[in-house]
N, C-alpha and C positions, 0 to 999 in steps of 0.2 A: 222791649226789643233788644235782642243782644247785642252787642258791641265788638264787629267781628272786622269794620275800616281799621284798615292799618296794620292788622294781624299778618304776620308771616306765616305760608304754606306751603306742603309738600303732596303732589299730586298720587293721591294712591287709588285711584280709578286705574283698572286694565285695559279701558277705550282705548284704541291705537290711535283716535284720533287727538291723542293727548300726548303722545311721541317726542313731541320736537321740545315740550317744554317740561316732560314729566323729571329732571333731574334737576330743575331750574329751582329756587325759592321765587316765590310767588308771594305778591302782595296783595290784601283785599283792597278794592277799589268803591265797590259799592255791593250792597247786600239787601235785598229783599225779597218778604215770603209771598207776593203779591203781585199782579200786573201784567203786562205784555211779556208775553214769554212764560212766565212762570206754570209749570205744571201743578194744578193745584190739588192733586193726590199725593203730592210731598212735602205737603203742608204738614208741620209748621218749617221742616228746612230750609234753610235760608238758600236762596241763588245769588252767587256773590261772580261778578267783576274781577279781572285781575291785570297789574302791572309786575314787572320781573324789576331787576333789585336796578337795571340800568334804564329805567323808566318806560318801555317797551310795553305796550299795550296788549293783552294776549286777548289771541281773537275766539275766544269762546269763554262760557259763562257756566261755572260746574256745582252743583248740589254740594251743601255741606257732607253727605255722605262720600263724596268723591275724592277731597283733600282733607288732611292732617293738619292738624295746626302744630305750628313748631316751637 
């Protein structure tokens, strides 16, 4: 399993619904290719969790294709 907790990120999805925090760093929270939620035709990418750097909980959960690791 990769090792993507605790990774800094930078949102580079064009969803609008990613606006408010797309300029933000972002921290992985939790990461899994499996489970509730997870779309499993994007398997193996990981669906990871995310906090911002003042420990703010960001209310949506984005495909490794969607963020950059920094």
């Amino acid at each position: 399993m990769k090792k993507l907790i605790g990774k800094k990120v930078k949102v580079i999805s064009d969803n609008d619904c990613y606006d408010s925090f797309r300029d933000k760093t972002l921290i992985i929270t939790h990461a899994s290719n499996s489970g509730r939620g997870y779309d499993d035709s994007c398997y193996p990418e990981m669906l990871c969790d995310f906090e911002d750097e003042q420990g703010n909980q960001i209310p949506c959960a984005l495909y490794e294709y969607e963020f950059e690791l920094i």
